[in-house]
C-alpha positions in Angstrom: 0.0 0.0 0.0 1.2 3.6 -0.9 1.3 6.1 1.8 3.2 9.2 1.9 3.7 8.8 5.9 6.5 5.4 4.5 9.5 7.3 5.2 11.9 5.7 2.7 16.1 6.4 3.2 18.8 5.5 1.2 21.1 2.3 0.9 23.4 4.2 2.5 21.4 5.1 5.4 20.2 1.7 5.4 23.6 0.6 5.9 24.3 2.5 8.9 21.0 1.8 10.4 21.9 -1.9 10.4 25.9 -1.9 11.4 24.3 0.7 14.3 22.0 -2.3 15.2 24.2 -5.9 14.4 27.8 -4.0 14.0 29.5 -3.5 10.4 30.9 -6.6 9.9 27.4 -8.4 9.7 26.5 -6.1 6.7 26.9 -7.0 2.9 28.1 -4.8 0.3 26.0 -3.7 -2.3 22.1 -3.2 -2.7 20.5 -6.4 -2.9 20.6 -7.4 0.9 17.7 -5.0 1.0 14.3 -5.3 -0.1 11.1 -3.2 0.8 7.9 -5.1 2.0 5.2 -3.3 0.3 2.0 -4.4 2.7 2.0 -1.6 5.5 -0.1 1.2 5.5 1.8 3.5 7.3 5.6 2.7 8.4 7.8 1.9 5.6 9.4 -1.8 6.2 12.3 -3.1 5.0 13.6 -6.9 4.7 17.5 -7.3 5.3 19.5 -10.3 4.9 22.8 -10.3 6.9 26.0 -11.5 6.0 25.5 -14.5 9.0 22.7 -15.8 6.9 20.0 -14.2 9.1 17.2 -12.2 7.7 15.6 -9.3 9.7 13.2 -6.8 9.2 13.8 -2.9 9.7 10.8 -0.3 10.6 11.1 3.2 9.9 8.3 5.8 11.6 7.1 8.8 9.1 8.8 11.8 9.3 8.3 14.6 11.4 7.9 16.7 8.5 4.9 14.8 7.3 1.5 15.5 9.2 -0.3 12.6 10.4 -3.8 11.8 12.2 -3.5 12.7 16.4 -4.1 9.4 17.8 -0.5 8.8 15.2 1.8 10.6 16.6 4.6 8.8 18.8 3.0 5.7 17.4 6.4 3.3 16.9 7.0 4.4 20.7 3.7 2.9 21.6 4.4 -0.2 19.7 8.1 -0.5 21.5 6.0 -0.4 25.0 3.3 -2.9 23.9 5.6 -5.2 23.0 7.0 -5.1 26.2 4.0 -5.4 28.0 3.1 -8.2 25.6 6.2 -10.6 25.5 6.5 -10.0 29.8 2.7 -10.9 30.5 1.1 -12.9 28.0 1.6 -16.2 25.6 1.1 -14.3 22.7 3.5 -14.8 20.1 5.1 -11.6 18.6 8.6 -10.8 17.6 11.1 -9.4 20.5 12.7 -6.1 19.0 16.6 -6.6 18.4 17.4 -3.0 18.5 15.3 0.5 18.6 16.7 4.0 18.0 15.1 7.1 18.7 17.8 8.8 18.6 17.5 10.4 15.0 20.8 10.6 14.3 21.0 8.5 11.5 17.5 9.4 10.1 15.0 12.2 10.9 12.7 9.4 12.8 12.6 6.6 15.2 13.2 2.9 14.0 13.4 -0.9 15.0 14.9 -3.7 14.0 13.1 -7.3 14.5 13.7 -10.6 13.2 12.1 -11.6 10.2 9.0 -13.7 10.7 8.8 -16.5 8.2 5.3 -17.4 7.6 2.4 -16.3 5.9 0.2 -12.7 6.2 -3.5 -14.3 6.5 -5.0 -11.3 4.9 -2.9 -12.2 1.6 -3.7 -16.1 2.2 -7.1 -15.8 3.2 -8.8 -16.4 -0.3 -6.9 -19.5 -0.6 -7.6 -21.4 2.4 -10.2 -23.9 2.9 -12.8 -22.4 5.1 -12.3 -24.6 7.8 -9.1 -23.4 8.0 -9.6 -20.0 8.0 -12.3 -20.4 10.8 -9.3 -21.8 12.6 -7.1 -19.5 12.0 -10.3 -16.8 13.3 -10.8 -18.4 16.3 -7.1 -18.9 17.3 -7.1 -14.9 16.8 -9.9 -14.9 18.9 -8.3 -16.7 21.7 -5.4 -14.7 21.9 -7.1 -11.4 21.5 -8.7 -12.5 25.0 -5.4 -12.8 26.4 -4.1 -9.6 25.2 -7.0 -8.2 26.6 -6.4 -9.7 30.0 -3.7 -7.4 30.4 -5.1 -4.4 32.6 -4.0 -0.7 33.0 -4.3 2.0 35.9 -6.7 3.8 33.8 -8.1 4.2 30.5 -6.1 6.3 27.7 -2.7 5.8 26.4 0.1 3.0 27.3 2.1 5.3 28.5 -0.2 7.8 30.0 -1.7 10.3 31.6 -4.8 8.0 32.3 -8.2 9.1 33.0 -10.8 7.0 35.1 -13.7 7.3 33.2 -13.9 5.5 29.5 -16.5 7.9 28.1 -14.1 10.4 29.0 -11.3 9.3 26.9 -13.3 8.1 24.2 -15.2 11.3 23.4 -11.7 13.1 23.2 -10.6 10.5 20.8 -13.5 10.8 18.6 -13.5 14.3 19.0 -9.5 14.5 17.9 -10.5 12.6 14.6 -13.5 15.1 13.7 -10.8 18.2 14.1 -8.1 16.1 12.3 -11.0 15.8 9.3 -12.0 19.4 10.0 -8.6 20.6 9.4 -8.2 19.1 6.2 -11.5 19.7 5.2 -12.3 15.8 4.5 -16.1 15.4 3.3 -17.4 13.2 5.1 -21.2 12.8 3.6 -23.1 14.7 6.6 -21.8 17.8 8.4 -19.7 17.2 11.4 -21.7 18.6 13.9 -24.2 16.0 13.0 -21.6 13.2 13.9 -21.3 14.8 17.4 -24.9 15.2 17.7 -25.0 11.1 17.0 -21.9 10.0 19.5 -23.5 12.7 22.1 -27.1 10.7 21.6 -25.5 7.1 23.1 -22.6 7.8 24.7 -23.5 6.7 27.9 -23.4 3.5 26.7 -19.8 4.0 27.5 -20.4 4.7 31.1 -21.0 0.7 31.2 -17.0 -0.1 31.0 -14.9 0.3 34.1 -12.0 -1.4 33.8 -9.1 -0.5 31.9 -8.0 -3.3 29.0 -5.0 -3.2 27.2 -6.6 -3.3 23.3 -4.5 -3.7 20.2 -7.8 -1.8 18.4 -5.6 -2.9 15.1 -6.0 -7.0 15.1 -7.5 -7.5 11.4 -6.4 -10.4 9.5 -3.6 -7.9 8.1 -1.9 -7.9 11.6 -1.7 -11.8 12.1 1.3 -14.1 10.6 0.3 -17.7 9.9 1.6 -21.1 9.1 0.7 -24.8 9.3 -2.0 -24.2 11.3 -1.3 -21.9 13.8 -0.6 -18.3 14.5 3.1 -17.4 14.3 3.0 -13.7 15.1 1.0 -10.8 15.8 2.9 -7.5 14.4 2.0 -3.7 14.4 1.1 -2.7 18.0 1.5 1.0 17.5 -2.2 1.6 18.2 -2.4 -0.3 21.2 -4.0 1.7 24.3 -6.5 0.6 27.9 -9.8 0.8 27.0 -12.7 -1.3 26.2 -11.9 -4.7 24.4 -15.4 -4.7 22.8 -13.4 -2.2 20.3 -11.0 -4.5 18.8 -11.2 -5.3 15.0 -12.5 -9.0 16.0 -15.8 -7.1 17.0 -16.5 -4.9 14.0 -18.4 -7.7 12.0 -21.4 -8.1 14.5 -22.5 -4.3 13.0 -21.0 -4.0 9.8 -21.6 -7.4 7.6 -18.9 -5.9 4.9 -16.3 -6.9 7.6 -17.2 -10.7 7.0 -18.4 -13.1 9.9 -17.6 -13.5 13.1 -18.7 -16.6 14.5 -15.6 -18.1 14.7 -13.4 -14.8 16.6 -16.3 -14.6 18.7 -16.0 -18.4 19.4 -12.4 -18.5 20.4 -12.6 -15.2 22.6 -15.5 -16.9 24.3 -17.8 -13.8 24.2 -22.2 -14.6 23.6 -24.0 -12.4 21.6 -23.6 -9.2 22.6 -26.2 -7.1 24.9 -28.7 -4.0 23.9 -26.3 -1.7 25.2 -23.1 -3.3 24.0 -24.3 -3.8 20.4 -24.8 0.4 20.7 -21.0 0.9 22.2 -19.9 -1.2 19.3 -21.9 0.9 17.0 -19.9 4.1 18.2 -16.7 2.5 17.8 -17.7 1.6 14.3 -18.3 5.1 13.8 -14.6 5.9 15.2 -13.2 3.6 12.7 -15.2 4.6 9.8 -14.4 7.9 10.2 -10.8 7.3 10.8 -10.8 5.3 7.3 -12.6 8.1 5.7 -10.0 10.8 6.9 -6.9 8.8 6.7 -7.1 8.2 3.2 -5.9 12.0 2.9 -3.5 12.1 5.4 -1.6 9.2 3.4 -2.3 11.0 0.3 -4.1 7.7 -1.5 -4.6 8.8 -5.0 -6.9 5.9 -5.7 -10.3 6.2 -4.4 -11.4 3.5 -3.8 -10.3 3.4 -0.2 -12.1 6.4 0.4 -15.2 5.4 -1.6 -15.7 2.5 0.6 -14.9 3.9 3.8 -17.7 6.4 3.2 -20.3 3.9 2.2 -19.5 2.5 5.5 -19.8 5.3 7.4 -23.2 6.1 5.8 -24.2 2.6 7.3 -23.6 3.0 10.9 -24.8 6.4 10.6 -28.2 4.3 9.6 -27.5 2.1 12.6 -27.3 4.8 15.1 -30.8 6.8 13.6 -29.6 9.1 11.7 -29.8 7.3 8.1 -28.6 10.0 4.8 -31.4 11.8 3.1 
């Protein structure tokens, strides 16, 4: 996917970045011990292959100079603390970072290094798998998503903090960061603005109903999981990770929004029933969030092909429907 937040840097930048990280000796000459992995949305990601044999993956935040959504900014420091948080408390299998600079003395923004993760991206396999397979695959994502979620925080808001104790708190400034961020760029959203707060303002003390603070990856889509021979391998891209309500992660989206596929069989493996009057609401706000965040991203990354944007704002126009206020 092309973004212009992927904050590409020269071979010879590259270079340094990796004898900083595994010393000079381990790195090759030439070009072609570096190859870009072209499936994130928002970090550039690079594949290198060492001169011991061993290949390892480099992430590179955007640039400072390039303007990004709020809830984006310091996001690879987030993803260095979740991972932290993930590896010392849970099961869950993701990739332990082999060196992180946030220095920016080499380039203008921070970077990681990781191993490489051989194994397979389920959103890229997905069409090919027997269905059985892919329902394992779902409810394997399920079951860890629980355990992430069993993590718990001193408050709701960011990994890092300052924390807040009330959830409907932090989410309306969330939400209401996303609006500005769309105002400022003057995204067209379909309805006026003001009519998207009058909607979040009608339910949102549905959120009053959550108490205590989960950590939440929000970003678990098939996208996010690595895959092979049955099982899941590794979860990657934490960076949106914060405490908050676990009915907002991705697994969840599908019980309002149908175009997100079915999700029997996450639901199955995180062990959750149906879900209540006043939790199918909540889950209609967060789809809200995320529809807008879709809608509005797709100019912050400067997509030129609109079909990103197009679909986004179908979906938005749905969950507006859900919520009562269907477009004229």
């Amino acid at each position: 996917m092309e973004s212009i937040t992927k904050n590409r840097q020269p071979i010879e930048v590259l270079r340094s970045m990796a004898a900083r990280a595994y010393g000079p000796d381990l790195v090759p000459a030439g070009d072609d011990w570096v190859s870009e992995l072209g499936n994130g949305w928002f970090n550039v990601i690079y594949r290198m292959r060492l001169r011991n044999g061993s290949s390892v993956v480099l992430k590179i935040a955007p640039s400072p100079a390039v303007e990004v959504m709020t809830y984006e900014r310091g996001a690879m420091a987030i993803e260095l603390a979740a991972l932290g948080l993930i590896r010392e408390r849970t099961s869950v299998p993701v990739p332990p970072v082999d060196f992180a600079d946030q220095s920016h003395e080499l380039c203008d923004a921070d970077y990681f290094f990781m191993p490489f993760i051989d194994a397979d991206n389920l959103a890229i396999v997905r069409k090919e798998l027997p269905a059985a397979d892919l329902d394992g695959y779902r409810q394997a994502l399920g079951e860890a998503n629980r355990e992430l979620n069993s993590i718990r925080g001193a408050g709701f808001g960011p990994l890092a903090g300052p924390v807040e104790a009330s959830w409907r708190v932090v989410f309306t400034r969330v939400v209401e960061d996303v609006l500005r961020d769309g105002e400022r760029r003057q995204v067209d959203l379909g309805c006026d603005y003001d009519v998207i707060r009058e909607v979040f303002a009608k339910d949102a003390a549905s959120l009053d109903e959550v108490t205590e603070p989960a950590y939440v990856e929000w970003d678990l889509w098939d996208g996010n999981v690595m895959v092979r021979d049955g099982a899941i391998v590794s979860i990657i891209d934490h960076e949106r990770a914060f405490y908050g309500d676990p009915l907002i992660e991705a697994g969840f989206i599908a019980t309002q929004l149908p175009a997100f596929g079915n999700p029997a069989a996450f639901m199955r493996g995180y062990g959750r029933p149906r879900l209540t009057e006043t939790e199918q609401v909540r889950r209609r706000l967060y789809c809200l969030h995320l529809m807008l965040v879709m809608v509005i991203e797709t100019v912050y990354r400067g997509h030129t092909n609109p079909w990103e944007y197009d679909w986004a704002r179908g979906q938005l126009t749905e969950v507006m429907a859900l919520l009562g206020r269907p477009s004229r």
